[in-house]
C-alpha positions in Angstrom: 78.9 -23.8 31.9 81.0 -21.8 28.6 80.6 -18.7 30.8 82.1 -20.5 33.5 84.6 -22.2 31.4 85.7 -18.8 29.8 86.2 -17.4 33.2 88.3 -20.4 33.9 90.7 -19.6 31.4 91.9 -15.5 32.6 94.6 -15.0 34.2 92.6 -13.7 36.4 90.9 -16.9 37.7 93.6 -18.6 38.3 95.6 -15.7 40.4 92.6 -15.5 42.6 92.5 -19.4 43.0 96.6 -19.2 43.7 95.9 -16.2 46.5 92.6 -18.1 48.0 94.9 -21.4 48.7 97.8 -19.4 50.1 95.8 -17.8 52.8 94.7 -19.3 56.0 91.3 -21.5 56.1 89.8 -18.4 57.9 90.2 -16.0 55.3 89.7 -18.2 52.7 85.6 -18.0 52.9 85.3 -14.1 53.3 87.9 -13.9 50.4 86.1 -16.1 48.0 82.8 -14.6 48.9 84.0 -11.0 48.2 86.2 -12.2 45.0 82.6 -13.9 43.4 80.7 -10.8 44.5 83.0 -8.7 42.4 83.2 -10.7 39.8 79.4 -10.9 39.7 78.8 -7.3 39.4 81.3 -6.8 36.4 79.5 -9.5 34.7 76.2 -7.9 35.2 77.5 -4.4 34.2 78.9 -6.0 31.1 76.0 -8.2 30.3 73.4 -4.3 30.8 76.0 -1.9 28.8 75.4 -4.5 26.0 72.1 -4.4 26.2 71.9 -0.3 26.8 74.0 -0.4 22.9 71.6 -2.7 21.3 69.1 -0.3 22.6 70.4 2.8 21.6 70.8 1.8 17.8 66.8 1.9 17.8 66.7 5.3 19.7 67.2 9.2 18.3 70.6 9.9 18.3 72.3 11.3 21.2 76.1 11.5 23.0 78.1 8.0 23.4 77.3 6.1 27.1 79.6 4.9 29.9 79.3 1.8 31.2 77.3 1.7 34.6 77.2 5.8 34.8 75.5 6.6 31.3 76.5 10.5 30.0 76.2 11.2 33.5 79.5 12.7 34.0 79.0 14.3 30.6 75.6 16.4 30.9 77.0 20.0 31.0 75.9 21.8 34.5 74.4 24.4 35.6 71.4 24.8 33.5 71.2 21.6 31.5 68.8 23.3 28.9 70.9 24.7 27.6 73.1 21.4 27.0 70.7 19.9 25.2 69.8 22.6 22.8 73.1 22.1 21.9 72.6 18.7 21.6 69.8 19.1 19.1 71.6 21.3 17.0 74.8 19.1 17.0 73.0 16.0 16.0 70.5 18.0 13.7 67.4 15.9 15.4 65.5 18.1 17.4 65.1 14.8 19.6 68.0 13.5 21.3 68.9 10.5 24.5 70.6 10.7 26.8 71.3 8.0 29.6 71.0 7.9 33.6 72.8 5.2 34.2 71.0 2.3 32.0 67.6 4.5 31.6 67.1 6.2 28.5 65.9 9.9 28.5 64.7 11.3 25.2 64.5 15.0 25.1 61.9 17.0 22.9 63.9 20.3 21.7 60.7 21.4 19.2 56.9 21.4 20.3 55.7 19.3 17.2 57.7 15.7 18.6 56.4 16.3 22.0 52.4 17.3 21.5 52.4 14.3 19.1 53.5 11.8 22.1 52.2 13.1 24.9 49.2 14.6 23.5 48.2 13.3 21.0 48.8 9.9 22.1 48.0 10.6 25.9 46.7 7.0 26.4 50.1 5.5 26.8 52.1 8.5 27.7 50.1 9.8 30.7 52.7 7.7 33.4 55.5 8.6 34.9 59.4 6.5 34.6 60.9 5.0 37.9 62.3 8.4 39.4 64.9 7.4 42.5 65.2 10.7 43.9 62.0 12.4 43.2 60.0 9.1 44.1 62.1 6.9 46.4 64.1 8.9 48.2 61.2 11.1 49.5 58.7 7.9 49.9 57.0 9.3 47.1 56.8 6.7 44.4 53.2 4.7 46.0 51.8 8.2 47.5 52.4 11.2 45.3 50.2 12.3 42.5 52.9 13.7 40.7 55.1 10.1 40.9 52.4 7.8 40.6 51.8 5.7 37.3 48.6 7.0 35.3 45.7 4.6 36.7 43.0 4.7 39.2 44.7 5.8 42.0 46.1 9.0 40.0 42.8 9.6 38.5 42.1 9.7 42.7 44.2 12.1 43.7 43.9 14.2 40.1 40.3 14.2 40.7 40.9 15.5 45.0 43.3 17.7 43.2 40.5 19.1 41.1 38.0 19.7 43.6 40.1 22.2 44.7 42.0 24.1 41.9 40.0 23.0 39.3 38.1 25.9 36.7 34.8 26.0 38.9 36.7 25.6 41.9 39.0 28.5 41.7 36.3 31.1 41.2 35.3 31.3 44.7 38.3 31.9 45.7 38.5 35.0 44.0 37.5 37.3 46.9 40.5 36.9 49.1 42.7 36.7 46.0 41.6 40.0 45.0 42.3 41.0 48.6 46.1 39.9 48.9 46.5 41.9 45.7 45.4 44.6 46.7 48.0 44.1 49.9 50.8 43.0 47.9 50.4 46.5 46.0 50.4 48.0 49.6 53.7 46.3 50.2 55.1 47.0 47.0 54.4 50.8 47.4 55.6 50.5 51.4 58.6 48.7 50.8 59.6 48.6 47.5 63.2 47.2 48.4 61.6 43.8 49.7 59.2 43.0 46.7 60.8 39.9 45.7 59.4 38.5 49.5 56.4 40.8 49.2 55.2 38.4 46.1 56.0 35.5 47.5 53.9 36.4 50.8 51.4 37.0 48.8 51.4 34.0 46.3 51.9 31.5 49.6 49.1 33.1 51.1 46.7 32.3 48.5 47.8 28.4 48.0 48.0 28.1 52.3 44.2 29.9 52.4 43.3 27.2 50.5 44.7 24.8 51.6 45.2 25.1 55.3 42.6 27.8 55.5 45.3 29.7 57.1 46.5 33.9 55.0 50.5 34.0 55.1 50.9 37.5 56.9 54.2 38.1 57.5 57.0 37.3 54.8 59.5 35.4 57.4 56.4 32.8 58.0 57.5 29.3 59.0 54.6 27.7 56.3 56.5 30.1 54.0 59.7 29.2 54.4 59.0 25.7 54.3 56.8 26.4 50.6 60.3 27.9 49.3 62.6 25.5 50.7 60.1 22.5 49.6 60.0 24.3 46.2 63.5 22.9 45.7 62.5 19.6 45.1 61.9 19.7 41.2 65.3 19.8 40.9 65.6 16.5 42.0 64.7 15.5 38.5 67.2 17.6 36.7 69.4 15.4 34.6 73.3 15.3 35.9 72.7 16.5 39.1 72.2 13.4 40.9 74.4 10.3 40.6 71.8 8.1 42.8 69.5 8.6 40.3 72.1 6.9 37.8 73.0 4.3 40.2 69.7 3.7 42.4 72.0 1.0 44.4 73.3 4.5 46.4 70.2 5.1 48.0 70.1 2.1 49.9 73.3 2.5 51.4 73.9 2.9 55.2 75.4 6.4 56.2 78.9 5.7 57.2 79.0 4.3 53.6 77.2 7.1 51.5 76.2 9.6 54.5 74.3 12.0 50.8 71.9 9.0 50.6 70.9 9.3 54.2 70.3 12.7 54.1 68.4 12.9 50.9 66.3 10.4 53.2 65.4 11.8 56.3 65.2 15.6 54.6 62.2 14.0 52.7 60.9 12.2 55.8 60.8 15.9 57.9 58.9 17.5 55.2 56.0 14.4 55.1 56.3 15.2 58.5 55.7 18.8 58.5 52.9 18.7 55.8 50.9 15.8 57.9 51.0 17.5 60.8 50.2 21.0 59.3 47.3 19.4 57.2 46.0 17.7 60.8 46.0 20.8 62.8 44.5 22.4 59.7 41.7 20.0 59.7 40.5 20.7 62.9 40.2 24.6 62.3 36.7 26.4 61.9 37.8 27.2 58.3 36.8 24.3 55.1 40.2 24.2 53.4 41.5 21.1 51.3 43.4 19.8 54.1 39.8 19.2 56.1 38.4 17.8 53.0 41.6 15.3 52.6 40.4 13.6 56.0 37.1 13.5 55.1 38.5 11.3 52.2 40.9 9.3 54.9 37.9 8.1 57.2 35.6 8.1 54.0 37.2 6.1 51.5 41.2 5.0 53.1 43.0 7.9 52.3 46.7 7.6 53.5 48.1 10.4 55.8 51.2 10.0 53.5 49.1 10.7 50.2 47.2 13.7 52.4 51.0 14.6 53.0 51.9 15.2 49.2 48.6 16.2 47.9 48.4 19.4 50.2 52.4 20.2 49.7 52.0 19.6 46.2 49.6 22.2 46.3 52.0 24.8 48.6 55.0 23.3 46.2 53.2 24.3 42.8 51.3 27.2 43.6 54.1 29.2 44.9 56.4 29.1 42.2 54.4 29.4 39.0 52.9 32.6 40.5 55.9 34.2 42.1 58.5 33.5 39.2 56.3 34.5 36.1 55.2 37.7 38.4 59.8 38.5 38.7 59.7 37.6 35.8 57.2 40.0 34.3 58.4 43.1 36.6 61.9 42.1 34.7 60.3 42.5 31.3 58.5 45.5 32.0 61.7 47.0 33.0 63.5 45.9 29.7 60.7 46.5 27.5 59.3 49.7 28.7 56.9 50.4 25.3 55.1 46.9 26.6 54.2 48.7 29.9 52.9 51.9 28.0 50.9 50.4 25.6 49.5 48.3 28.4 49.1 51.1 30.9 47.4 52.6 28.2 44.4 50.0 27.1 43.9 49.5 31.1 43.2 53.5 31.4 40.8 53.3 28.7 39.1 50.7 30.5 39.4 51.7 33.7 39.3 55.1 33.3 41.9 56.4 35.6 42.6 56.5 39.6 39.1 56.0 40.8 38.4 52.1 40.5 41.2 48.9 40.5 41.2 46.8 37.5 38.8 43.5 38.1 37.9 40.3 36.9 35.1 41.7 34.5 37.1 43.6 32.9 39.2 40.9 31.6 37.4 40.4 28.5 38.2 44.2 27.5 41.9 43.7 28.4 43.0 41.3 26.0 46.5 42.8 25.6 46.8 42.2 29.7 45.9 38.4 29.7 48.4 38.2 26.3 51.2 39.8 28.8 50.1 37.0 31.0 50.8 33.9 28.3 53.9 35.9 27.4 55.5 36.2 30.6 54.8 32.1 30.7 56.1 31.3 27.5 59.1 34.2 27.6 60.8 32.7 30.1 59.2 29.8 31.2 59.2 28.5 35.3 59.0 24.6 34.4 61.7 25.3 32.0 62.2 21.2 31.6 58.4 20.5 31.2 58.1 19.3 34.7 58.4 16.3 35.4 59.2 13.5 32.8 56.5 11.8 31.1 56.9 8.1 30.1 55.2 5.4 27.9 52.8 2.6 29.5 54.3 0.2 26.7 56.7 0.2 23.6 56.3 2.6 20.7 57.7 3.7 18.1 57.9 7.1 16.6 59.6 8.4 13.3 61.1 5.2 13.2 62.7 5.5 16.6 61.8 2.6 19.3 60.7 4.1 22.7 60.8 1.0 25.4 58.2 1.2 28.3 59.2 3.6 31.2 61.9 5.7 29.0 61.7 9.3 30.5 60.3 11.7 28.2 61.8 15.1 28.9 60.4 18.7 26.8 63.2 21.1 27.1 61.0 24.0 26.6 64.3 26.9 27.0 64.7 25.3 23.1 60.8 25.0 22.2 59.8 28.1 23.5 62.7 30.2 21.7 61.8 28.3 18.7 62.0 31.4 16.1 59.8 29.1 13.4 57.0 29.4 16.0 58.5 32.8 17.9 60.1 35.0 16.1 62.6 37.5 17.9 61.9 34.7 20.9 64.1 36.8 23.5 61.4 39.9 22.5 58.9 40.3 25.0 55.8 40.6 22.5 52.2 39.9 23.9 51.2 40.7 20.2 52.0 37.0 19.2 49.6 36.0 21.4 46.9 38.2 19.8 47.7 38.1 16.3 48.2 34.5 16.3 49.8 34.0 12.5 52.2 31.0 13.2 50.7 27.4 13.8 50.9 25.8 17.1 49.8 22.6 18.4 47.4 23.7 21.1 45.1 26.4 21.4 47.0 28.5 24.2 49.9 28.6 22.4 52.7 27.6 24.8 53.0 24.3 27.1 53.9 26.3 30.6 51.9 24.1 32.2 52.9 20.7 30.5 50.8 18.2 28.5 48.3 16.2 27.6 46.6 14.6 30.8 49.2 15.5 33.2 49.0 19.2 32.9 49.6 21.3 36.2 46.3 21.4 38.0 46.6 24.3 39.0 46.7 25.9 35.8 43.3 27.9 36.7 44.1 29.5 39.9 47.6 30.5 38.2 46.0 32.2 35.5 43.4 33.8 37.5 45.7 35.6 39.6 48.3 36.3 37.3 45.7 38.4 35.4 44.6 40.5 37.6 47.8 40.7 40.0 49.7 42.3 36.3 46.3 44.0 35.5 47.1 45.8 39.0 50.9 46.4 38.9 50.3 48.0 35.9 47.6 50.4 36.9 49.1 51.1 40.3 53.1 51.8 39.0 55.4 52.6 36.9 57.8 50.2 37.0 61.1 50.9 36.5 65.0 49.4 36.8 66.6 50.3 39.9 69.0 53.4 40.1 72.5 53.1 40.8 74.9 55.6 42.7 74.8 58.3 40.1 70.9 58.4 39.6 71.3 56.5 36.7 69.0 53.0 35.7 70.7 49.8 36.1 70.4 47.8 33.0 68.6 44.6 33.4 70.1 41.6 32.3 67.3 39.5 30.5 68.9 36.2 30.4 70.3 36.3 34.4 68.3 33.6 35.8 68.9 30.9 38.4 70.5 27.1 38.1 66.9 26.0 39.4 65.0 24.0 37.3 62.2 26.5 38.7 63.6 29.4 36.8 62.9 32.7 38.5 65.5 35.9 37.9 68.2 36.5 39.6 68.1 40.0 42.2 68.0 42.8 40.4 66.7 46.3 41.6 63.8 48.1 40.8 61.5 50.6 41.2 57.6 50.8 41.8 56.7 54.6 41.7 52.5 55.5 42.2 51.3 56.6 38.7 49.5 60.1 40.4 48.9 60.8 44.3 45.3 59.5 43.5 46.6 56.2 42.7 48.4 56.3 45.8 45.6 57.3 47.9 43.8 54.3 46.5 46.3 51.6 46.8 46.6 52.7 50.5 42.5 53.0 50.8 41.9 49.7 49.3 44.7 47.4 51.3 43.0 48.7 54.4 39.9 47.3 53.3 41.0 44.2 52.1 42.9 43.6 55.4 39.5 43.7 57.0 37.7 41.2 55.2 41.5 38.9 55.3 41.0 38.9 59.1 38.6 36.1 59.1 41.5 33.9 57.7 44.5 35.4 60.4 45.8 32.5 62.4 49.2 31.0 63.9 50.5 27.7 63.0 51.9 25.3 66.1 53.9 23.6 63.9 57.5 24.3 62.1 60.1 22.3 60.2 62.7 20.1 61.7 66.5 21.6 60.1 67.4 20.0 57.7 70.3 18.2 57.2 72.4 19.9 54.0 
């Protein structure tokens, strides 16, 4: 009754009650109906920004909210990074909030915070926060590993997941991996102009072999352009970019209201779509893949089709990218850093021992300076570059005398943790050394986080690796590899920090050059893609099924 009686005494109630007896009996109802509803929703909105202040006192500093909208409007875009490294350094707290709407986002700008949460004490920060547009608005949030809360069905679909990309798991795939790289060198050689799709052929083939049992032989595919296009959808996540995900109440609206909400929608619906349909036709094929052991599970033990949906395009999704941006990104570097690609041309020839053999897998243990180019490359300029996707507690915690409620997002900006000069010095030098002489402390034994943390690490972590190694182990026996040449004959500088908006950072176009290090290594990269598209035969096939367009 006060909060009535307060209401009472505005100005305001009493010019609505003055206007609602004026107007005719039928308006009257509508009228009062709307006037309450309104009046409602300020109240609430009041009543939540309280709270979100009361909140924020106990949380690590960050910049002022809005009511209803949170620093939504104030999250600097493109490239959000790099807003919240200057956060950190404005507030002098190397963790800083920020607010969707009334949902608190603490970012991690230094490795130390971050391991100690969500390593350290994985047990209540293995989950995931209420995402709107990552979860809801692609029917995600009950049927997607990567959405779903840490419990038993997430240790499910981690343990499907594993089966297939785990460390045992990815070893016998090695044969027709070591095949498509010895194609992609083909391509790279035949058409040197097209690499960028040449490396993603060949990193989509790989994920879609296993996965649909089903090579990727052209570079227009239909699977491939829907693994690129579905690649997009980390971004869904990016903070400032989405103001349903500030205000969830958008998503629910019908289209001649919010037509973006619809959209969002039914674009998430047609890729369930495409991935169900592709993982059906898969599992009737002659070929085992994951997609035939997925509907094993389903008559087995109840496995949804939707769940079958996200687990095989997770699989398309997370492959791709990993692979095909650190490999840019590595061609970039070896065109920056030209001593790198001697001194690593150089250990591989005295392994090796010239044109007459390809680098393998057993001669990784020899080529340590190779697999350090690898974690370099990762760390240098990292795909994931915001961690993935956000972490969040199970319950309340404190930390360094900060509350963290259950469900805040938990964000590790690592643009600011891997450039960290206390744990990388010169961090925008490309230096595999630092992986080998490993002087400067680090919380984990690989010595970067590209592939997140504690129990939520990318599962696909082994197969990346795998490949990676020997696809740069290759490149680098195979070319020299060189910035393109403009009009004059001259090299065109590469620009080391021109990368995409994407939360998937890859580089943006530039030229260059992959030239045959002696006639005998051209001989053999022709020689060997002929025999590898021999064996790679036995995985050739056509696809019935495509994407519906998209609405944009």
């Amino acid at each position: 009754m006060d909060s009535i009686t307060a209401i009472e005494k505005t100005g305001l109630f009493r010019h609505v009650t003055a206007v609602h007896v004026a107007l005719p009996p039928v308006l009257r109802t509508p009228l009062l109906f709307l006037a309450t509803s309104l009046l409602l929703g300020v109240v609430y909105v009041l009543i939540d920004y309280i709270r979100v202040l009361r909140v924020r006192r106990k949380l690590p500093p960050g910049p002022f909210p809005w009511p209803l909208v949170g620093n939504h409007y104030q999250i600097k875009l493109p490239r959000p990074w790099l807003y919240m490294a200057e956060l950190a350094e404005q507030y002098n707290s190397s963790m800083v909030t920020i607010w969707h709407g009334h949902k608190p986002n603490i970012i991690c700008n230094d490795i130390w915070s971050i391991s100690e949460l969500l390593d350290k004490r994985a047990n209540i920060y293995s989950s995931r926060p209420h995402m709107v547009m990552l979860g809801d608005s692609r029917n995600a949030t009950q049927y997607d590993q990567v959405c779903l809360p840490y419990g038993d069905r997430w240790r499910y679909h981690r343990r499907l997941t594993h089966n297939a990309t785990g460390s045992q798991a990815v070893r016998s795939y090695r044969k027709f991996q070591d095949s498509e790289i010895r194609v992609l060198l083909r391509d790279l050689f035949l058409t040197p102009d097209q690499y960028v799709k040449a490396i993603e052929r060949y990193s989509i083939s790989i994920v879609s072999c296993i996965g649909f049992g089903r090579r990727i032989d052209k570079m227009d595919d239909g699977v491939a352009k829907v693994a690129l296009k579905f690649m997009e959808g980390v971004d869904l996540v990016m903070p400032g970019m989405f103001i349903m995900e500030t205000i969830p109440l958008l998503i629910k609206l019908p289209r001649w209201i919010y037509p973006a909400a619809s959209k969002v929608l039914e674009n998430g619906k047609k890729f369930n779509r495409f991935f169900t349909s592709l993982s059906r036709e898969a599992s009737t094929s002659g070929s085992d893949c994951f997609a035939k052991n997925l509907f094993k599970e389903k008559e087995a033990n109840g496995l949804k089709e939707e769940e079958i949906s996200f687990l095989t395009g997770n699989m398309i999704g997370g492959g791709v990218d990993t692979t095909a941006s650190t490999t840019l990104t590595f061609i970039l570097a070896m065109c920056a850093f030209p001593e790198v690609q001697r001194k690593a041309q150089k250990a591989i020839d005295e392994v090796v021992g010239g044109a007459d053999r390809l680098p393998s897998w057993t001669d990784e243990e020899r080529l340590p300076y190779i697999r350090a180019c690898v974690e370099e490359a990762l760390r240098w300029r990292t795909v994931t570059i915001l961690g993935g996707i956000p972490h969040s507690p199970s319950q309340d915690d404190e930390y360094n005398g900060y509350l963290i409620p259950k469900g805040t997002w938990i964000t590790g900006n690592l643009w600011a943790i891997h450039r960290n000069p206390n744990e990388f010095p010169d961090p925008d030098e490309y230096k595999p050394e630092r992986f080998i002489d490993k002087t400067r402390p680090y919380p984990n034994k690989k010595g970067h986080n590209a592939f997140g943390w504690g129990r939520r690490q990318c599962s696909g972590q082994p197969l990346a690796e795998q490949g990676l190694f020997l696809t740069f182990a290759r490149l680098l026996w195979a070319f020299d590899i060189r910035p393109g040449l403009d009009a004059n004959g001259n090299d065109i500088p590469v620009d080391i920090f021109a990368y995409g908006e994407s939360e998937n950072m890859r580089p943006e176009p530039f030229k260059a050059r992959f030239i045959p290090r002696s006639e005998q290594h051209k001989e053999m990269i022709l020689k060997e893609a002929a025999q590898a598209r021999e064996y790679l035969k036995q995985y050739d096939g056509e696809t019935a099924i495509s994407l519906e367009p998209l609405e944009e």
